[in-house]
N, C-alpha and C positions, 0 to 999 in steps of 0.2 A: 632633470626637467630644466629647459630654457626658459629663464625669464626675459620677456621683451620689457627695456623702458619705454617704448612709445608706448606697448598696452598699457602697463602698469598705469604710468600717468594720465593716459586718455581713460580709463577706468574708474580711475579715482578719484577725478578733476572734475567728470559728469558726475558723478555719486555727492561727492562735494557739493556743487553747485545744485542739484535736485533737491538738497539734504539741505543749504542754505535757503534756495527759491522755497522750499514748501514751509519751511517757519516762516518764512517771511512774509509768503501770501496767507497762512492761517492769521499770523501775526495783525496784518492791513484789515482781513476779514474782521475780525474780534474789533478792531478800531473801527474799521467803518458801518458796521453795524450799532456803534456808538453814536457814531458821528451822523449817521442816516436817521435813526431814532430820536435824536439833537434835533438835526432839521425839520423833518415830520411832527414836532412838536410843535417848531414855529409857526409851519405855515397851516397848522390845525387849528393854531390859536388866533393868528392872522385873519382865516377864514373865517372865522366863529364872530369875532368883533366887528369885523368890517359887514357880515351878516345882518348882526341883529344891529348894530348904528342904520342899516339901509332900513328894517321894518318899522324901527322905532316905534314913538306914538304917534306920526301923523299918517298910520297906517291904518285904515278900516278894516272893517268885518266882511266886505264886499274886494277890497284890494285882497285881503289875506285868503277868502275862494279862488279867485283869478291866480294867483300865485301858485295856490295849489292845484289847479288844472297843468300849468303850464309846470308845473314840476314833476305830473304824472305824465310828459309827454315827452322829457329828457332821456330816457332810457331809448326810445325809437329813435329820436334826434340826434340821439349821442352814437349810435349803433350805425348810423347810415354815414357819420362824418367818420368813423373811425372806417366803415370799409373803404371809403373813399380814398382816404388820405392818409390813413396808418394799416393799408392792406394787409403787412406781414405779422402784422403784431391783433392778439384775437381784445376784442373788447368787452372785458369782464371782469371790469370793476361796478357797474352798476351798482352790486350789491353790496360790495366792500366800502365804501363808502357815504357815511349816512348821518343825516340831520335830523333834527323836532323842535319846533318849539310850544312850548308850553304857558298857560298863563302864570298871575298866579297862583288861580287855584288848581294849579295842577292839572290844566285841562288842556290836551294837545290841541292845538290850531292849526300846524302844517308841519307838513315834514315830506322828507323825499321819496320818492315813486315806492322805492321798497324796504323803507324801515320799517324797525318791528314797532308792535306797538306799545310795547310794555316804556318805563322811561330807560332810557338810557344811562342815567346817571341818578344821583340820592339828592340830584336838584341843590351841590353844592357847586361853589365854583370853583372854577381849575380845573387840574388832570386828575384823570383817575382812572382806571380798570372796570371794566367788566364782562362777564360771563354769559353768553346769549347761545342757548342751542346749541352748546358746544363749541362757539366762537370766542376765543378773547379778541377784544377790543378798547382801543385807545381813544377816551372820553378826554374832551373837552366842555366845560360848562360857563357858557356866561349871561350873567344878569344883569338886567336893566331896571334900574333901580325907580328910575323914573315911572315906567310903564307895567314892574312886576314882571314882565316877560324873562321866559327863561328857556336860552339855547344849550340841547347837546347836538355834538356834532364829535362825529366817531368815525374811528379807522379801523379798520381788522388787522391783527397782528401778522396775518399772512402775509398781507398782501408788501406789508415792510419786511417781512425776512423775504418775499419774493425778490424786490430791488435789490437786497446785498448778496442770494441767493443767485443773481440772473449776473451781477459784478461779477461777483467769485469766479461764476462757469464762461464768462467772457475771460475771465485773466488768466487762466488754466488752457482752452483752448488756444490763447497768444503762447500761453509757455510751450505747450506742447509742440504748436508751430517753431516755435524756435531752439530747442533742444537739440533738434537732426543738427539745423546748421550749426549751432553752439559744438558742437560733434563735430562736425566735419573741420570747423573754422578750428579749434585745437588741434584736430588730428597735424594738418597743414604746419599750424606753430611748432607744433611738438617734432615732426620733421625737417623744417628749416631747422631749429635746436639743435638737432642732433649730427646735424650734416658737418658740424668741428669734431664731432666722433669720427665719421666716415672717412673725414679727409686724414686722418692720423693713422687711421686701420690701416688707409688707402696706402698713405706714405712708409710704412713698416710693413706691409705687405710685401713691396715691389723692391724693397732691398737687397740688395748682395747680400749672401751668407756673411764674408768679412767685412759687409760696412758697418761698424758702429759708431758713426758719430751721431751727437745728441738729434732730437728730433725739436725742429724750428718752433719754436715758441711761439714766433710775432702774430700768431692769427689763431691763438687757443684762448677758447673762455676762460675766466679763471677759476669756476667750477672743477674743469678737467686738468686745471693745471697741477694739481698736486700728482695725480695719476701720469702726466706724461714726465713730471719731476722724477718720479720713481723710477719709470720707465729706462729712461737718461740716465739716473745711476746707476741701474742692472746695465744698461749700455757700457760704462765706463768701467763697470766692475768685471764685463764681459771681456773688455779691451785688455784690463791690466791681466787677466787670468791668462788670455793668449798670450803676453806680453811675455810673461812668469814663465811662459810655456816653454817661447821659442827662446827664452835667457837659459831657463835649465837646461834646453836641448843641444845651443850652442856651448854652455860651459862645462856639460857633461863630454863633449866630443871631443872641445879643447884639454879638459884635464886629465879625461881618460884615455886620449890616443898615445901616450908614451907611454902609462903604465901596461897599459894591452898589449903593448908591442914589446916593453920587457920582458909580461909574464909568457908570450911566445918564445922570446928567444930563450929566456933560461927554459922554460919546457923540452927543446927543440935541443938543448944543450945535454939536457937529462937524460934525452934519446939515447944521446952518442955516448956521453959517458960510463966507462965500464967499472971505474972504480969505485965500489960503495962509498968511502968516507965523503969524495966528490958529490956521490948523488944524492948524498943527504944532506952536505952543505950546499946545492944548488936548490934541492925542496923546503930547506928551512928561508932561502933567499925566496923562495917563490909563495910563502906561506907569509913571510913579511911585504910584500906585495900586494898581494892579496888583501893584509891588513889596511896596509895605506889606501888600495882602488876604496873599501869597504867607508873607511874612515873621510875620502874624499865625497863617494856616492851620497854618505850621509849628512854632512854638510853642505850639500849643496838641495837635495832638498829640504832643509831646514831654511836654507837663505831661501826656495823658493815660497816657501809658504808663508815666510816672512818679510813681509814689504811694508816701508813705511806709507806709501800712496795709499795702499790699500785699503778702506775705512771698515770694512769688516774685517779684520785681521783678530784685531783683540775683542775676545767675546769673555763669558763668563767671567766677569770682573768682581770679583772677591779684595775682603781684607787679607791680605797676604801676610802671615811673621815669616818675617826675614830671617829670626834666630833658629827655629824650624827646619826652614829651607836649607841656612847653610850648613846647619848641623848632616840633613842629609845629602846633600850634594857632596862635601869634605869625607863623607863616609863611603863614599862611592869612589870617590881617589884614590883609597888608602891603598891599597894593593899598586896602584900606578907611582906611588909616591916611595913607597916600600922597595920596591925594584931599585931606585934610584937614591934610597935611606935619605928620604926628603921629610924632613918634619913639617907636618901641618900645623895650622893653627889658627883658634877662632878667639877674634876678641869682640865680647858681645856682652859689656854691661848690660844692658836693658833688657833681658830676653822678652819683654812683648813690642818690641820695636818692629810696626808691618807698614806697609802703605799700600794703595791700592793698584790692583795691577792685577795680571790675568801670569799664574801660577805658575803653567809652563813654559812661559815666553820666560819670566823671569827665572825657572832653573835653568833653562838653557843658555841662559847668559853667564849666568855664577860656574857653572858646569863649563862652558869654554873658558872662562877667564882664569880659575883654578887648574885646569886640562893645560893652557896654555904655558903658568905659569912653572907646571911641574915640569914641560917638555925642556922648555928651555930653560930651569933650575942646572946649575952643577952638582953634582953626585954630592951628597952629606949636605943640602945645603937646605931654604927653608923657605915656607910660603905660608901666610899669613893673610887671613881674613877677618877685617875689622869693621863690625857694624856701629853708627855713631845715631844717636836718636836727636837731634837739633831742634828748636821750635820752630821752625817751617821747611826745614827739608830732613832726609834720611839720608846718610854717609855711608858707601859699601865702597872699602877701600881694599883690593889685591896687591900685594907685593913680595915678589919673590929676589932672591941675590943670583940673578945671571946676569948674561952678558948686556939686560937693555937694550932701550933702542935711542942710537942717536936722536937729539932734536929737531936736527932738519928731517928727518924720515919721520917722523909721527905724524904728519897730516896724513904721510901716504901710506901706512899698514892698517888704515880702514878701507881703502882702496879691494875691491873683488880681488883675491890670487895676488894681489904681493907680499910677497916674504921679504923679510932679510937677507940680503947673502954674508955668507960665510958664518952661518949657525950652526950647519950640519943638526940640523933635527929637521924631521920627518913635520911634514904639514900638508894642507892644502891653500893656506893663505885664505881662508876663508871668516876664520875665528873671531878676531876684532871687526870684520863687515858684520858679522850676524849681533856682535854683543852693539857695536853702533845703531844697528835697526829699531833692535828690542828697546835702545835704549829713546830714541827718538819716536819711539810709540808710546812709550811712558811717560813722555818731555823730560826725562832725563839728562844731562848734561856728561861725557865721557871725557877726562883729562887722562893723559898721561906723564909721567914723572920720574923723578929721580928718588929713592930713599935717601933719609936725612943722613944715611953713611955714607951713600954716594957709588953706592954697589948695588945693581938690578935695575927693574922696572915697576914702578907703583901704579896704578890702573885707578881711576878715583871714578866711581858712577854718583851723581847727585839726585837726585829722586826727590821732587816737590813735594810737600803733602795735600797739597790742594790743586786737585786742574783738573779738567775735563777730558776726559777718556778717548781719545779716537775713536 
């Protein structure tokens, strides 16, 4: 299933906002239903005072008839001003709203066109409640102390949830109006947004297969900045893997185009010769060939899988013991060492002496460093490996009594394929490039040396105990 981010966000952004507006207007509602009720108090009470101050006591028994005619004639009056001039709106409040006054024996004097006639109130003052024919109603009560008269003057509770009832359904109607655009106007955002997606799709789209340099930065949000970061290093890790590709491919051609044309000729040689002891010393020459192409082919993919650039090289990074390792690597020489009656040997105070490092990279370094040292050993002679446990680094030192390497040639026998000349031993000149890799992926540090006899080659790797991993 395809998920779109524009729907996503356009789906959840109105859900959001619907889910925010409708607390919000319940919210307003609940408040202004306070706040209307507030008001309708005041001007209940307003009305009520300013009322009975206008009947007072210089009001007759003959004023207070007149008054009541002209109060039974407010509802026709009232009905013909409201078609006029409030056409859309129906006028019917007449009955929702309603006065009495009383003396003070309790005797109604006047009151509006269609009050009831029961009292309104328990003839206290202030607000109060009550219950008429199944209507609640908002009492006001005031008395005139002077004259005994006594005003209620009342509202129907509908007709106040009407006003925040007729708000609500005016504010709802505005939302509903404005949702569609609220919709469309994010849709719009949400696609300008994403058009720094497009243009990056756009520009990795339209690529050469062999282009990968990084993709331009200067105009990415930084939202998608981490994603086109990645991107860029699969780019880069894509580049060195070619890289690796066309170096294996060049230095398999280079190393193996002489031994391939050896193993033809002595083949070719084998034809012709009819003497057996000849054509077994020409297949035991082409079986040692075969050894070298084998032992070349494999170092050289070993050098390609390992590159110091590389930032994925070293993976599964474990506590390594070094005492472990050298034990089995040295065990896997012996037969090579035996040929040549080479004594080995491990010197390894500490046997939990580890540091951290990726397992294999490290036996293959120990493994060519001891390989190397047995090759170029003289017959009866001896190799020695000495692990030293230091408080801040680890010491793996090889040292064998052959012929060494000059001081001016140690920078260059980590150099890819040079040898020594005049060793007469088999190699690929690959050995110290691959143990230099390993070791610059571990920040390891490689010296080469002289034994304190002053006969061989001593190999020193230093190995930090604290640093960060490639």
């Amino acid at each position: 299933m395809l998920l779109s981010i524009r729907k996503f966000l356009l789906v959840n952004l109105l859900i959001s906002i619907v889910i925010t507006t409708s607390v919000t207007a319940i919210g307003n509602y609940i408040l202004d239903q306070k706040d209307i009720q507030y008001h309708l108090d005041s001007l209940l009470s307003q009305s009520g005072l300013a009322f009975i101050a206008l009947i007072g006591n210089k009001t007759s028994q003959k004023d207070l008839e007149n008054i009541q005619e002209e109060l039974d004639s407010v509802p026709e009056i009232g009905k013909n001003y409201y078609d006029n001039v409030y056409n859309p709106f129906n006028y019917n409040y007449e009955d929702k709203f309603q006065f009495q006054v009383w003396n003070k024996d309790h005797q109604l004097l006047i009151h509006s066109a269609n009050a009831p006639t029961e009292p309104l109130s328990a003839y206290k003052p202030g607000f109060s409640n009550k219950q008429i024919k199944k209507q609640s109603w908002r009492v006001f009560t005031a008395i005139d102390h002077d004259t005994g008269l006594i005003l209620d003057i009342a509202e129907r509770y509908d007709v106040r949830a009407e006003l925040g009832n007729r708000m609500a359904r005016d504010d709802l109607y505005i939302m509903l109006l404005v949702y569609p655009l609220l919709g469309l106007n994010i849709w719009l955002i949400i696609g300008k947004g994403l058009d720094s997606l497009r243009r990056v799709a756009d520009e990795v789209s339209h690529r050469e297969p062999h282009y990968l340099e990084p993709v331009d930065l200067t105009s990415v949000p930084i939202e998608i900045k981490p994603l086109v970061d990645e991107l860029n290093r699969l780019f880069l890790r894509l580049r060195q893997a070619l890289e690796r590709e066309k170096r294996f491919a060049a230095d398999a051609a280079h190393e193996l185009r002489t031994p391939l044309a050896a193993l033809k000729t002595q083949a070719q040689l084998a034809l012709k010769v009819t003497d057996q002891q000849q054509q077994q010393e020409i297949i035991q020459k082409l079986i040692s060939s075969v050894d070298r192409s084998a032992h070349v082919v494999q170092q050289l993919l070993t050098l390609s899988r390992i590159v110091p650039e590389e930032a994925q090289t070293l993976q599964d990074i474990t506590l390594v013991n070094l005492h472990k390792l050298a034990v089995e690597e040295i065990s896997m020489q012996v037969p090579a060492a035996m040929e040549k009656n080479i004594e080995l040997e491990l010197d390894c105070p500490d046997e939990s002496t580890s540091i951290e490092g990726n397992t294999t990279a490290l036996s293959i370094m120990l493994r060519n460093l001891v390989d190397n040292a047995i090759r170029y050993s003289t017959a009866n002679g001896f190799v020695k490996v000495k692990l030293e446990n230091l408080a801040n680094e680890v010491i793996m030192t090889v040292t064998d009594n052959g012929p060494g390497i000059p001081a001016e040639l140690r920078s260059r026998v980590f150099e890819r394929f040079y040898r020594v000349l005049g060793t007469k031993q088999s190699g690929s000149g690959l050995g110290l490039a691959i143990v230099q890799q390993i070791a610059l992926l571990h920040h390891a540090r490689v010296k080469l040396g002289t034994p304190d006899n002053g006969i061989g080659l001593q190999v020193t790797v230093s190995f930090p105990k604290k640093y960060k991993i490639i």
